[in-house]
C-alpha positions as CSV (number, residue, x, y, z in Angstrom):
1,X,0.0,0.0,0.0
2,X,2.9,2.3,1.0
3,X,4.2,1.9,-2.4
4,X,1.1,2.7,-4.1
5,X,1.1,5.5,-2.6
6,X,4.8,7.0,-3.4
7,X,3.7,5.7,-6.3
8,X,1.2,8.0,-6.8
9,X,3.1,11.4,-5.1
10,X,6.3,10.6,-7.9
11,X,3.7,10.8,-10.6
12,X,1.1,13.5,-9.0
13,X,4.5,15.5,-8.1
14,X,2.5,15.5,-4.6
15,X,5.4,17.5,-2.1
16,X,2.8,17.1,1.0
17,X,2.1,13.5,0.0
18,X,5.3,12.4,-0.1
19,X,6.2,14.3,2.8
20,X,4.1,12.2,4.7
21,X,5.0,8.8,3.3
22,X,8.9,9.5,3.9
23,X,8.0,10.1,7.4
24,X,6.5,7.0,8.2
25,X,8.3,4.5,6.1
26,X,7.4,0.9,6.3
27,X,10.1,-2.5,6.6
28,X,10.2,-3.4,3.2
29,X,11.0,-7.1,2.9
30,X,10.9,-8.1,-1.0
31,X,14.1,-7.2,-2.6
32,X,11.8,-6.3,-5.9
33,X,9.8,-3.9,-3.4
34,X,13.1,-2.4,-2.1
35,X,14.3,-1.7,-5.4
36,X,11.1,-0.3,-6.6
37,X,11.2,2.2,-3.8
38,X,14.5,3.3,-3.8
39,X,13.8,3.9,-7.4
40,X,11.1,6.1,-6.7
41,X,12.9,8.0,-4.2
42,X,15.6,9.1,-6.4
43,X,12.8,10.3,-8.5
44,X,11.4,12.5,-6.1
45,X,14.7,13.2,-4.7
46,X,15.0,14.6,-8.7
47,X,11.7,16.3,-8.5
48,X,12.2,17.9,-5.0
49,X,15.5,19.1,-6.4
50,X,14.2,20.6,-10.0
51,X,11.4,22.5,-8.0
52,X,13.6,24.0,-6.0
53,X,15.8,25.0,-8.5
54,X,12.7,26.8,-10.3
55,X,11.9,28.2,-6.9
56,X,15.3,30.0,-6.7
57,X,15.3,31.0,-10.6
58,X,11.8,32.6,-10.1
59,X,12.9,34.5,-6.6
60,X,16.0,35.8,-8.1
61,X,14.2,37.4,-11.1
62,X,11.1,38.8,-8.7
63,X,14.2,40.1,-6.8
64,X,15.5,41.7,-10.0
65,X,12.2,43.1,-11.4
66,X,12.0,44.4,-7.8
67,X,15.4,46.1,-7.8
68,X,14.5,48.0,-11.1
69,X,10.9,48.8,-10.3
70,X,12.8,50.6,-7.4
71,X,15.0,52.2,-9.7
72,X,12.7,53.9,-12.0
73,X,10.9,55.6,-9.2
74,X,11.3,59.3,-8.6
75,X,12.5,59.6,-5.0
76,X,10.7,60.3,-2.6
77,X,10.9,63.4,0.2
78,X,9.5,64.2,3.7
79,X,9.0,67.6,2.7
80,X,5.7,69.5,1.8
81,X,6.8,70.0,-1.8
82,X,5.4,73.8,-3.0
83,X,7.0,73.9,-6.1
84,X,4.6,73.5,-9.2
């Protein structure tokens, strides 16, 4: 059953799913089963990984867009500006 179920989170790309299932990992006995699993770990090891790496690409250029949003803005003053 636990197997199904990482199964299903490799293919769904389910982070919360497999969360769980790696925190409550059964004894597997059949050498097949192992396989299988370690298998599908690496896989979601892979996923995890890419996601992350998306995460950080996507972070960098809101930080960038940011930065020259920033930029292109008059600055500012405390003062009661009179001048027309």
């Amino acid at each position: 059953m636990w197997l199904k179920k990482l199964k299903i989170a490799v293919i769904q790309k389910d982070l919360e799913l497999l969360s769980t299932l790696l925190k409550n990992i059964p004894t597997l006995n059949d050498e097949n089963e192992i396989q299988e699993a370690q298998y599908l770990l690496a896989q979601a090891k892979s996923e995890v990984q890419s996601l992350q790496e998306k995460t950080s690409n996507s972070m960098k250029q809101m930080k960038k867009n940011m930065e020259f949003l920033k930029s292109t803005q008059r600055p500012s003053t405390n003062k009661l500006d009179t001048k027309f």
